[in-house]
C-alpha positions as CSV (number, residue, x, y, z in Angstrom):
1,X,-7.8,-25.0,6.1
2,X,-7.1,-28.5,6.5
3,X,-8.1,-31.1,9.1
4,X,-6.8,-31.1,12.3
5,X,-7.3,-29.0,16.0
6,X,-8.8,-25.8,17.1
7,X,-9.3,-22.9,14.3
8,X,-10.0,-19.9,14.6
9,X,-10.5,-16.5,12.3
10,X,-9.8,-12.8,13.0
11,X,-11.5,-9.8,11.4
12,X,-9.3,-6.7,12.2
13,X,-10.2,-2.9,10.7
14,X,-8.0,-0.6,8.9
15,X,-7.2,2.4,11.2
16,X,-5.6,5.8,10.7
17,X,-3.6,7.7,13.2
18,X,-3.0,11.2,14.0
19,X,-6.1,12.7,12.5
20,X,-3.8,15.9,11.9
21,X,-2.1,17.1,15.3
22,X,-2.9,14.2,17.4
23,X,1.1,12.5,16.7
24,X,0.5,9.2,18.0
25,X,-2.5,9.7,20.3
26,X,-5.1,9.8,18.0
27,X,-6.6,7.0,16.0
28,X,-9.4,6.0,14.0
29,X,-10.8,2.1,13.1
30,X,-11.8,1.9,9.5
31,X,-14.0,-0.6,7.6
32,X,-11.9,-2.1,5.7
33,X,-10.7,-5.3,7.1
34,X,-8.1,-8.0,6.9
35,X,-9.6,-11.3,7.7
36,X,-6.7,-14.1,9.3
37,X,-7.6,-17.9,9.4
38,X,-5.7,-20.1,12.1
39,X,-5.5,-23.4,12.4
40,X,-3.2,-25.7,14.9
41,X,-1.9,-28.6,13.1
42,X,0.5,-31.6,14.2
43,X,3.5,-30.0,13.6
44,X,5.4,-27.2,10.9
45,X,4.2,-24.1,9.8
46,X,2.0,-23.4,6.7
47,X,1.0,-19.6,5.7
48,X,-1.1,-18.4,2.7
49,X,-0.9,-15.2,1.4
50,X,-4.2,-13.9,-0.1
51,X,-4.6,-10.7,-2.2
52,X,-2.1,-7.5,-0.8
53,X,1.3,-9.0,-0.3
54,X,0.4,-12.1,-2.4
55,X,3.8,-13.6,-3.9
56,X,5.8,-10.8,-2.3
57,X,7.8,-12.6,0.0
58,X,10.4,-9.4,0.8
59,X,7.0,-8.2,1.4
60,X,4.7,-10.5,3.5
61,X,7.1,-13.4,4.3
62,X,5.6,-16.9,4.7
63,X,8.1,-18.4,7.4
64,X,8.7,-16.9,11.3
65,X,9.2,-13.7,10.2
66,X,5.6,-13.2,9.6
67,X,4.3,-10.3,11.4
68,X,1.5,-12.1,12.1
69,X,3.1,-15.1,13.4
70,X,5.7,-13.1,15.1
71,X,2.5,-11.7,17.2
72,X,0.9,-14.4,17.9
73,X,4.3,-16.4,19.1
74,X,4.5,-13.0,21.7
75,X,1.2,-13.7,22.7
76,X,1.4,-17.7,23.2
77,X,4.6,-16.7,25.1
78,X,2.8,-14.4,27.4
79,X,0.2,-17.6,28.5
80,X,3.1,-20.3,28.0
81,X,0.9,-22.1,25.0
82,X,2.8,-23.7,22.5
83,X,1.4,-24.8,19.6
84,X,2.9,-27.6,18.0
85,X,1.9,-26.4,14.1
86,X,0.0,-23.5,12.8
87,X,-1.9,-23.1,8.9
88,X,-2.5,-19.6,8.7
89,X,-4.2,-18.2,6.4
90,X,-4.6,-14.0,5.3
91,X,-6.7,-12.6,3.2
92,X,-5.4,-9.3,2.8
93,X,-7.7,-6.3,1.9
94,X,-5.6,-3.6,3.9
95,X,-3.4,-2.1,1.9
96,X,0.0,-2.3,2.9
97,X,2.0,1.0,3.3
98,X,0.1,3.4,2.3
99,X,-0.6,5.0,6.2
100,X,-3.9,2.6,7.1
101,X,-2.8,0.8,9.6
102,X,-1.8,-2.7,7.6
103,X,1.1,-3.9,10.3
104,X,-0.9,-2.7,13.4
105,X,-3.9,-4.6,11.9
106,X,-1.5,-7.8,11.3
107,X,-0.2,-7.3,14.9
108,X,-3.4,-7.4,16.7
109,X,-4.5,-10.4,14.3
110,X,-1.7,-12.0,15.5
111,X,-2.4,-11.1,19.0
112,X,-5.6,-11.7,19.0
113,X,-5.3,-15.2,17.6
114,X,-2.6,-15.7,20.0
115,X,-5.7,-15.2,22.8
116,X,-7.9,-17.3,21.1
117,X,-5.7,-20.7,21.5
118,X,-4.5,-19.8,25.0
119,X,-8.4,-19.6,25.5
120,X,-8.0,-16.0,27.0
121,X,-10.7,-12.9,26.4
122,X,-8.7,-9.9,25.5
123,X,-7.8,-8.0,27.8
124,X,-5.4,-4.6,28.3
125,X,-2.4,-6.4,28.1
126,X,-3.5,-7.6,24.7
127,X,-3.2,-3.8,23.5
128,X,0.3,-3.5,25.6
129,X,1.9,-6.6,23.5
130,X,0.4,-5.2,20.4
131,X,2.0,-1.9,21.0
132,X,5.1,-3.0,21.5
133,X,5.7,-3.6,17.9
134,X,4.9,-0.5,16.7
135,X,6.1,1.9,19.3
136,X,3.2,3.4,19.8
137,X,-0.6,2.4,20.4
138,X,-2.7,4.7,18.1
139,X,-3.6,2.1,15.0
140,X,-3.3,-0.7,17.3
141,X,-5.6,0.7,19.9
142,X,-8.1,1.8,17.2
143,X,-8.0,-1.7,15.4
144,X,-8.6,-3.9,18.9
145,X,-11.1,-1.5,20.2
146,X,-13.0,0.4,17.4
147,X,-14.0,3.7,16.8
148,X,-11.9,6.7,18.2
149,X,-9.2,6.1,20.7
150,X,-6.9,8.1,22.4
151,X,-3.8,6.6,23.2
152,X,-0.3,7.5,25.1
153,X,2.4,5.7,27.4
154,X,2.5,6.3,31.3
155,X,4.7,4.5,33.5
156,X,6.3,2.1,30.6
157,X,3.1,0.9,29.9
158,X,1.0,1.7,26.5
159,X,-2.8,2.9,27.0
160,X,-5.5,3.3,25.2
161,X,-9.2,4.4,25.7
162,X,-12.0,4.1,23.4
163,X,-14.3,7.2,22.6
164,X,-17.6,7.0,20.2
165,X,-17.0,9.3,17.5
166,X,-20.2,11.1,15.7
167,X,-22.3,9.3,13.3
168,X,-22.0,12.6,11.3
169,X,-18.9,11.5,10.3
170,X,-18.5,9.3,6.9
171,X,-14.7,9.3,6.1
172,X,-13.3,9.4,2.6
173,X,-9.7,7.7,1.9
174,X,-7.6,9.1,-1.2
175,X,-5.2,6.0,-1.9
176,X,-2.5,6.6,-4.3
177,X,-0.3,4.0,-5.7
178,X,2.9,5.5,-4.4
179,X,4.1,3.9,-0.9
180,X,5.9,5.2,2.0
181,X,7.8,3.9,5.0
182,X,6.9,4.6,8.6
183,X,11.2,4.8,9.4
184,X,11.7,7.1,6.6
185,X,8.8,9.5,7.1
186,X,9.3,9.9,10.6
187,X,13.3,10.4,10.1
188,X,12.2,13.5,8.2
189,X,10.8,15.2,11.7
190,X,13.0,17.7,13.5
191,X,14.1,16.7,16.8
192,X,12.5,19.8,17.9
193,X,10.0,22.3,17.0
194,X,8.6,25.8,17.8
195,X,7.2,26.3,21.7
196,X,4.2,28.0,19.9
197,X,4.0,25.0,16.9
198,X,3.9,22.5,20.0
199,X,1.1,24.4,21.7
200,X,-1.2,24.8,18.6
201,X,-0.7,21.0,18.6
202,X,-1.9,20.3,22.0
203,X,-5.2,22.6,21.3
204,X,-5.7,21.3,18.1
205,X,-5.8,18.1,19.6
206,X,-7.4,18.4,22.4
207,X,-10.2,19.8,20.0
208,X,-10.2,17.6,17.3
209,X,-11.5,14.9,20.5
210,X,-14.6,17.7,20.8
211,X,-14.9,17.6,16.8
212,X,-14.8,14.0,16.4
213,X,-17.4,13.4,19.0
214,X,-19.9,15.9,19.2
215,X,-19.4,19.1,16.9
216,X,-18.1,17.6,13.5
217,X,-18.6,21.5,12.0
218,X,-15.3,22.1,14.0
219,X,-13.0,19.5,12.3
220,X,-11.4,22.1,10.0
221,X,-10.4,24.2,12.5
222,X,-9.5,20.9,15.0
223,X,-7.3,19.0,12.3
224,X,-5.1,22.1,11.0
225,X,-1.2,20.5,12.0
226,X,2.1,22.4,12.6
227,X,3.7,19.5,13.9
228,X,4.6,16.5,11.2
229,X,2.9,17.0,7.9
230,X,4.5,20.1,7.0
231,X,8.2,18.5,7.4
232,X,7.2,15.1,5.8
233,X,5.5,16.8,2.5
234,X,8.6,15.6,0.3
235,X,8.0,12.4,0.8
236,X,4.1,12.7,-1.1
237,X,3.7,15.7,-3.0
238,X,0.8,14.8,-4.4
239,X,-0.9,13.8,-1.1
240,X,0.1,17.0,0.4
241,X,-1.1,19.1,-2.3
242,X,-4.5,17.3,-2.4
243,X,-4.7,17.4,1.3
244,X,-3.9,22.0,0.5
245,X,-6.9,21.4,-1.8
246,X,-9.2,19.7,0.4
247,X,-8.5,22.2,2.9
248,X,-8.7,25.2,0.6
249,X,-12.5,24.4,-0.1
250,X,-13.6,24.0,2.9
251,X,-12.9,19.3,3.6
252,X,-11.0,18.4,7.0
253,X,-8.1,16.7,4.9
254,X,-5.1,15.1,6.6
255,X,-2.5,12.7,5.9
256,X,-3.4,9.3,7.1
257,X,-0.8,8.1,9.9
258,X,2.4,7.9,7.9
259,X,0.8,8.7,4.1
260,X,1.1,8.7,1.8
261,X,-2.8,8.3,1.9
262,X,-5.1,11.4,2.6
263,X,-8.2,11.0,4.9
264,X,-10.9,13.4,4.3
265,X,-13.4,13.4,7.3
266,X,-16.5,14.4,5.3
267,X,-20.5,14.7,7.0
268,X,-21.2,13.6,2.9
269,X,-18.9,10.8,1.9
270,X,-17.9,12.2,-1.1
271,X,-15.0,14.6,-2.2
272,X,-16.0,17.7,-3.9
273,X,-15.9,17.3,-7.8
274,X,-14.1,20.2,-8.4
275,X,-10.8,18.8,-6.7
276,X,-8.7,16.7,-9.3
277,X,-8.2,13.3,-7.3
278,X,-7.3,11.2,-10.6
279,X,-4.2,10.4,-9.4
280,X,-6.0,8.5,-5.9
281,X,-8.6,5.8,-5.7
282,X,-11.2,6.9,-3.6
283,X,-13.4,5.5,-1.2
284,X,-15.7,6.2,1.2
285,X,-14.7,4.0,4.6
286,X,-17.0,4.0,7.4
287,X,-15.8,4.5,11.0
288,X,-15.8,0.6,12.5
289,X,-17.1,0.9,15.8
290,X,-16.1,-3.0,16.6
291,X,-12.5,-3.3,17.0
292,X,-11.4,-6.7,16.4
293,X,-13.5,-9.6,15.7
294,X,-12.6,-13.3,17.1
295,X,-14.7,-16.4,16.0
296,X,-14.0,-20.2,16.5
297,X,-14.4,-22.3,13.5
């Protein structure tokens, strides 16, 4: 960074949402982080693009339009602070589109930064701005707070609380190099469903909160969905045939958030070997039980 005023640096976690039938109310903070850099400067903007997105300017722009920025300017808005330059730097290890939580993360960087020069703690409204980009507050509840949250919207306000999930759990990520969009997946859902696909829903969610944090041996059972995977299959075949495998020999598999990764939410951390998963890369990712980190530099 160069010389000049205050800077600052974010560590935010991966997250994935849904964890099967919890549609935008369930999310989980991952350890795999993006790590931003902010300095204020005299004047102008500056951005470097590090690693995922690097050179991809349709991708991860480097003017305004960052997400980043665009977050942080929301937040500086909030606590009327206007910095008179910024030299941001991101070093990217979130992959970006693959249903992990790579804008949500980017948003509550920006946020959270955004907080940091205003010289504000976070605070709920932090997660409220946050949510506003998305439309929802699952990834970026699970990347400010850490661990498991459970998130919804009452009284045009977005809410989140954060729930310690069982250290019996070691996820598993399948990552395949195939993207997907967030729009387009979600304009594959019906604009209704079954009365009885709905109700499974709401008890399979309601007990996938029981599996996460205290009876892991349930997560099969908890994390079976009728309610988005089924309609958005098309859009990752393969995903949703190694998530039928997974299942099929006994793993809690799901898509993560909007795919096309899977999530497999293991008590081992590994897959089992008899389940073809050449076409993924495949990591173990510990639950992050941190949420968003915020240091002066």
């Amino acid at each position: 960074m160069t010389s000049g005023g205050p800077a600052f640096r974010v560590t935010v976690p991966a997250s994935t949402a849904n964890l099967g039938p919890g549609f935008d109310a369930l999310g989980l903070a991952l350890a795999r982080y993006d790590v931003v850099e902010l300095q204020v400067t005299g004047g102008g903007l500056a951005i470097e693009v590090i690693d995922a997105g690097a050179g991809d300017v349709a991708e991860v722009p480097t003017d305004e339009s960052h997400l980043v920025i665009r977050a942080f300017r929301r937040a500086c808005a909030h606590w009327d602070v206007r910095p008179p330059g910024l030299h941001l730097r991101c070093h990217n290890a979130i992959p970006h589109a693959r249903g992990l939580g790579s804008s949500a993360a980017a948003v509550v960087s920006g946020v959270a930064l955004g907080y940091a020069v205003a010289g504000r703690k976070l605070d709920e409204t932090a997660l409220q701005l946050a949510a506003e980009f998305e439309g929802h507050a699952d990834n970026a509840g699970a990347s400010l707070l850490g661990g498991l949250v459970v998130a919804w919207f009452e009284n045009g306000r977005f809410r989140a609380e954060r729930v310690i999930p069982s250290e019996r759990i070691r996820p598993v990520v399948a990552i395949p190099a195939e993207r997907s969009s967030t729009v387009a997946t979600r304009g594959l859902l019906p604009p209704q469903v079954p009365h009885a696909d709905a109700a499974h829903s709401a008890g399979r969610a309601a007990l996938t909160v029981l599996a996460m944090t205290e009876r892991p041996e349930l997560l099969l059972a908890a994390t079976e969905d009728r309610l988005h995977q089924d309609y958005r299959a098309e859009a990752y075949p393969a995903s949703s045939g190694l998530v039928r495998a997974l299942r099929a020999q006994g793993v809690p598999a799901t898509i993560s958030g909007a795919g096309p990764t899977v999530l497999a939410l293991t008590e081992t951390g590994i897959l089992p070997p008899s389940v073809d998963v050449g076409a993924f890369s495949v990591a173990e990712l510990p639950v992050d039980r941190s949420g968003v980190q915020v240091e002066a530099r």
